[in-house]
SEDREN-728048 format. One line per 2 residues: number of its first residue (from 1); their letters; for each residue x, y negated, z negated of C-alpha. Coordinates in Angstrom, 1 decimal. Layout:
N
NUM) a) X:Y:Z; ...
//
This chain:
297
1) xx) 38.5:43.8:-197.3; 40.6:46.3:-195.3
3) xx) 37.7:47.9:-194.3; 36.5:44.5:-192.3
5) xx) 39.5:43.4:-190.5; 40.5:47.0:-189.6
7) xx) 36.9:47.0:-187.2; 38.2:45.7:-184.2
9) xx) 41.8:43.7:-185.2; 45.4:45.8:-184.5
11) xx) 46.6:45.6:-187.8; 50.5:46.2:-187.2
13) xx) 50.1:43.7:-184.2; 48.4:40.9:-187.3
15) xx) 51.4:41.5:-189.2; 54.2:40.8:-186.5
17) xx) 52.1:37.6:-185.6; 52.7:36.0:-188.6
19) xx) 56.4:37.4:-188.9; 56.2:35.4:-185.5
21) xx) 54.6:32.1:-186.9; 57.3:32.4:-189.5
23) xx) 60.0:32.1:-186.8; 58.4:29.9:-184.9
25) xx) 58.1:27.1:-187.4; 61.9:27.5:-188.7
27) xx) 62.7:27.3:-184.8; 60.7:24.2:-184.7
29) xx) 62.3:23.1:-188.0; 65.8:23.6:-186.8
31) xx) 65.2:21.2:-183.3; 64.1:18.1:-186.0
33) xx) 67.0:19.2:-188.2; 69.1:18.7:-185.3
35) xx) 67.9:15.4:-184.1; 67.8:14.0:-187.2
37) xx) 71.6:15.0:-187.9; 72.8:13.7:-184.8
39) xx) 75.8:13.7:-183.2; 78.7:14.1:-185.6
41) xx) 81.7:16.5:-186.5; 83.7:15.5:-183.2
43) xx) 86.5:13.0:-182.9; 85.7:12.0:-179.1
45) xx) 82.4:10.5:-178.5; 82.1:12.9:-175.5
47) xx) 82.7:16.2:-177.5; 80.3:15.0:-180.0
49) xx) 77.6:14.8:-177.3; 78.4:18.0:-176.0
51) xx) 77.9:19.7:-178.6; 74.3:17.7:-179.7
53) xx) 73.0:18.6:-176.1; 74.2:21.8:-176.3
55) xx) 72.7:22.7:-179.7; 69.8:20.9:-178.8
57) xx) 69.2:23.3:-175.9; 69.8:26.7:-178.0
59) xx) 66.9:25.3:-180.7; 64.8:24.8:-177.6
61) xx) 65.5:27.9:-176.1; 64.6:29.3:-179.6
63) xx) 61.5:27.5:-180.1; 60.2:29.2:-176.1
65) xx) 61.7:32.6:-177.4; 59.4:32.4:-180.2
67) xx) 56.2:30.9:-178.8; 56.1:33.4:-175.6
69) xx) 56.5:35.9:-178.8; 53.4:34.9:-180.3
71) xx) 51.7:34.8:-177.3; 52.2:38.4:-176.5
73) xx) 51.5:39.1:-180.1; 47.9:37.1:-180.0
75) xx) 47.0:39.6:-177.3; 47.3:42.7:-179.4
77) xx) 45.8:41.7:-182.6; 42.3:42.0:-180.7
79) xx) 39.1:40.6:-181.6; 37.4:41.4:-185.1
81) xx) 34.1:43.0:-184.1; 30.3:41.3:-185.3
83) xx) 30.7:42.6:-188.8; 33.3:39.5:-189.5
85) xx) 33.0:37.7:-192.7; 30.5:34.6:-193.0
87) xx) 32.3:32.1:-194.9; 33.1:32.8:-198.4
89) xx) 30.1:35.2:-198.0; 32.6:37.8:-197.0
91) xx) 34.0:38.0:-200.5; 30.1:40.2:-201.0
93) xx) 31.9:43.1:-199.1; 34.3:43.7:-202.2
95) xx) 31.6:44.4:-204.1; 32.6:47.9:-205.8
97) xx) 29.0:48.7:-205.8; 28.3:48.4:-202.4
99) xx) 25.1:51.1:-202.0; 23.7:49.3:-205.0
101) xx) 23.7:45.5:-203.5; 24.2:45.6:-199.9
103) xx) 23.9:42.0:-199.8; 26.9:41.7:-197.2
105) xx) 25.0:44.0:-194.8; 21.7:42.0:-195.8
107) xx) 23.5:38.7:-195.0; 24.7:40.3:-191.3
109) xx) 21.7:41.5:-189.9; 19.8:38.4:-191.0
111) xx) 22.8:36.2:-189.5; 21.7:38.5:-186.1
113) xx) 18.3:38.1:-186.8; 18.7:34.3:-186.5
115) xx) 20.8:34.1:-183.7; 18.6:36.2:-181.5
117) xx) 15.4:34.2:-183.1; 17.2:31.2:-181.8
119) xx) 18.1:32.2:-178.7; 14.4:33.7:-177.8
121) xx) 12.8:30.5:-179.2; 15.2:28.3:-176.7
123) xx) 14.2:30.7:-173.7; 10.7:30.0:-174.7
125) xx) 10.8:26.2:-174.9; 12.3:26.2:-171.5
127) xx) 9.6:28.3:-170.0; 6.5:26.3:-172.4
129) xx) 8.3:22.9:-170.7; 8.0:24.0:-167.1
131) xx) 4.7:25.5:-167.4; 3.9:21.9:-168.8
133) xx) 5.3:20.2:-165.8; 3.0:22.5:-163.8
135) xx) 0.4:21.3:-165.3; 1.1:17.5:-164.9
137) xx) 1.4:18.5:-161.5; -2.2:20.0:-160.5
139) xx) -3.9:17.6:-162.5; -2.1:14.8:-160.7
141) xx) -3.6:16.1:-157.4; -7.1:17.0:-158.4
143) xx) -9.3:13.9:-158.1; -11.9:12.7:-160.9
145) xx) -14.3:14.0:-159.0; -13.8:17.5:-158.5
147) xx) -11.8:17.9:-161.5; -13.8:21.0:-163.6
149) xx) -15.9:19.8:-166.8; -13.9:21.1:-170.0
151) xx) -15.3:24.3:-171.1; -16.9:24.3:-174.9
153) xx) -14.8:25.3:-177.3; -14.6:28.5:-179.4
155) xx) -14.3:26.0:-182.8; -18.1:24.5:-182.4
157) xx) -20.0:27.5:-181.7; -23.3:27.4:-182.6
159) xx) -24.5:28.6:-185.9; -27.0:31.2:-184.7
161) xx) -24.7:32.7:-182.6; -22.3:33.6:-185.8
163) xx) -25.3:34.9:-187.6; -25.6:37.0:-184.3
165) xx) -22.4:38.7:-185.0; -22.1:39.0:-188.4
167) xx) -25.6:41.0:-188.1; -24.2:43.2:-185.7
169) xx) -21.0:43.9:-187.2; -23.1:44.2:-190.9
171) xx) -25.3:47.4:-189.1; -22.1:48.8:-187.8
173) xx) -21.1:49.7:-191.2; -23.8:50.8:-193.3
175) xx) -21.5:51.5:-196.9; -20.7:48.0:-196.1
177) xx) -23.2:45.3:-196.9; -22.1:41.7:-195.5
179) xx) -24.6:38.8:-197.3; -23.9:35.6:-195.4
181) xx) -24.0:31.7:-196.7; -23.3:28.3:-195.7
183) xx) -22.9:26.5:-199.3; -20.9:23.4:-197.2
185) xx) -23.2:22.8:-194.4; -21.6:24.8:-190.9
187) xx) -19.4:26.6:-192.3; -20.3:30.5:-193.1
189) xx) -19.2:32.2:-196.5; -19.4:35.8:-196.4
191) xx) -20.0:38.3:-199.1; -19.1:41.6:-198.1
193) xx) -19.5:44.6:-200.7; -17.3:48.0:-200.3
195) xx) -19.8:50.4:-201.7; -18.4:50.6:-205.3
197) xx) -14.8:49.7:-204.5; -14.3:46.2:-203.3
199) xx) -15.9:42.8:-203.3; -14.9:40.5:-200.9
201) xx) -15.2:36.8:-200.3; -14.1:35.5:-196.6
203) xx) -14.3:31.7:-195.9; -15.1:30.8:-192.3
205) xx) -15.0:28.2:-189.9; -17.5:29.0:-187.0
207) xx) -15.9:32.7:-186.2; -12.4:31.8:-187.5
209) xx) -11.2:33.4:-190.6; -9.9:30.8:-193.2
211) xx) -9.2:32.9:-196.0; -10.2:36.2:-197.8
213) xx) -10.2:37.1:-201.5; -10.4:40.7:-202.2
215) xx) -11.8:42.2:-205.8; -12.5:45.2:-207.5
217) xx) -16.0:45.5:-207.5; -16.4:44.5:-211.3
219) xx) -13.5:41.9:-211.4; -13.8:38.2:-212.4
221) xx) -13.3:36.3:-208.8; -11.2:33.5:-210.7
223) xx) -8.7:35.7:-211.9; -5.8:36.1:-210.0
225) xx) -5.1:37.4:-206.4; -3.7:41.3:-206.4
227) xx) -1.9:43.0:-203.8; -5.4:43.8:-202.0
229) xx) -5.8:39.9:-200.9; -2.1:39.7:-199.9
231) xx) -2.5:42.4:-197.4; -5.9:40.9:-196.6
233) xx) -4.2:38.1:-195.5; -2.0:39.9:-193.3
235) xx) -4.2:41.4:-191.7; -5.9:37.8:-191.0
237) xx) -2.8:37.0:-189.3; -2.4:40.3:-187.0
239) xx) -5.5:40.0:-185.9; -5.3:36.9:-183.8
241) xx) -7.0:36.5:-180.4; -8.7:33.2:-180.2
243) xx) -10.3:33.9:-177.0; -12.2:36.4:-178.7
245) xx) -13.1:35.6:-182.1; -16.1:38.3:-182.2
247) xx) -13.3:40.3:-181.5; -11.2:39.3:-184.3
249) xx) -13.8:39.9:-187.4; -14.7:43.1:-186.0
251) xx) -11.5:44.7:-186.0; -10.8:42.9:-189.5
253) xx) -14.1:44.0:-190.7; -12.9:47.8:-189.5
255) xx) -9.7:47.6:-191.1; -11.4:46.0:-194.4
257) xx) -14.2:49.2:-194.0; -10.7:51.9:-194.7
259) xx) -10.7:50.5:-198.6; -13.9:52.6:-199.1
261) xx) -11.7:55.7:-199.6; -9.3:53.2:-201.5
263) xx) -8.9:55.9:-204.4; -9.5:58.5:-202.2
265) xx) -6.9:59.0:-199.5; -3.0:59.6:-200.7
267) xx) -0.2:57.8:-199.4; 0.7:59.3:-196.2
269) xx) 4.4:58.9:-196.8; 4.6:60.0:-200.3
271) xx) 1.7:62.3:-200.4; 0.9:60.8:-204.0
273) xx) -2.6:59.5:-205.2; -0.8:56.8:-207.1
275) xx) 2.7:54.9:-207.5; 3.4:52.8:-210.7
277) xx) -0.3:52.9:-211.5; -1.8:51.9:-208.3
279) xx) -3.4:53.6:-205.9; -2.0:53.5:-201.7
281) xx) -3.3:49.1:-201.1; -1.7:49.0:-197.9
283) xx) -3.3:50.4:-194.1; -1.7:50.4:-191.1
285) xx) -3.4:47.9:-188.9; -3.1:50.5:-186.0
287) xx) -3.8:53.7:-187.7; -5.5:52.8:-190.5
289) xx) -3.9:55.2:-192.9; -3.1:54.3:-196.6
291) xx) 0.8:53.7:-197.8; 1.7:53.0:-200.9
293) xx) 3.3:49.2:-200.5; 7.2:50.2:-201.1
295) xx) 6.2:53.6:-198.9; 5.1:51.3:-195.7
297) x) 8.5:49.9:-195.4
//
């Protein structure tokens, strides 16, 4: 616990504070101690209040002395720095075994974490509320006349024109076969085959991704989903750009196409073909190159 308040916080300067609270309250103790006795130990009703107003002025005196004290003291305690404790969570930082459980540390830098998240997500509200009102404002002007037709959107595009793209992207890859259905009426299913690694089964809505289920290429579909899918999924949402769907499934397609060497390639942080049993499931979206999933990090 020393360790915490010593970041930032004068120490010696903490401990004459509270010497200085200490006085302070028995000076503040001794003014009601004196009003409450009174005037009394005098024969002459003027020597008695003499000596009341005069005692009452030294306890005051006493009770300034001490405050101005505490004031000067405040200012050389100083400020305890960011790492301060979080409620009762700062009894973690006793913890003996410290490189073990780092869950103070853990608890800091996702108490940071928050704050900034919360500070960027107000700056963005403010800006996604004026944009809005700038909106409002052109619309108001532009008459029903002139104002543009709405453009079609990306969500009803026309069946043929996904079968377009999924042909195109299925002869960019020829260790990768791509077998397209639409079981549910619009909406595509694909089958997509990694040689003789993976099987894959992506669920579409016009050239949006829905969902991806990767499997060895002899494993039962129903069983269930391995660390393959999770990264799939991932990768789903990386790859975002709704403007561009085509866009979208061909770089997820191209990032799907690196599993080919699944068994292959060795972790490029480790160097190791495999880790616990398993072989490097995660690729860089960017690079493309195989990590083992605790090597990534």
């Amino acid at each position: 616990m020393a360790d915490v308040l010593s970041v930032g916080v004068n120490l010696e300067a903490f401990s004459q504070a509270i010497n200085a609270i200490q006085a302070l309250r028995s000076s503040v103790s001794r003014v009601f101690d004196c009003l409450k006795d009174g005037m009394r130990n005098k024969e002459t009703l003027e020597g008695r209040e003499k000596a009341f107003i005069a005692q009452f002025q030294d306890n005051l005196h006493s009770v300034n002395r001490d405050l101005n004290e505490l004031e000067r003291l405040s200012n050389l305690v100083g400020k305890p720095s960011e790492n301060h404790p979080l409620h009762n969570s700062g009894l973690l930082s006793l913890d003996p075994v410290q490189d073990k459980t780092p869950l103070y540390s853990q608890l800091l830098q996702a108490y940071k974490w928050s704050n900034k998240l919360q500070y960027h997500a107000g700056l963005a509200s403010g800006l996604l509320n004026q944009q809005s009102l700038k909106r409002s404002a052109n619309q108001m002007g532009v008459s029903a006349k002139r104002r543009p037709k709405a453009q079609p959107t990306t969500l009803v595009l026309p069946p043929q024109y996904v079968d377009d793209v999924i042909s195109r992207i299925d002869r960019m890859f020829p260790e990768m076969s791509i077998h397209l259905s639409r079981p549910n009426g619009t909406s595509a299913m694909l089958l997509v085959t990694l040689g003789k690694v993976l099987k894959v089964i992506v669920v579409m809505r016009s050239l949006f991704i829905d969902r991806t289920i990767v499997k060895g290429f002899s494993e039962n579909v129903y069983t269930e989903d391995g660390k393959v899918t999770d990264h799939a999924t991932t990768a789903l949402l990386h790859y975002q750009l709704p403007q561009m769907p085509d866009v979208v499934v061909r770089s997820f397609m191209t990032w799907l196409r690196s599993y080919i060497k699944l068994f292959q390639a060795p972790c490029q942080r480790c160097g190791k073909f495999l880790q616990d049993g398993l072989p490097p499931t995660w690729r860089d979206f960017r690079t493309l190159e195989a990590f083992h999933d605790t090597c990534r990090q």
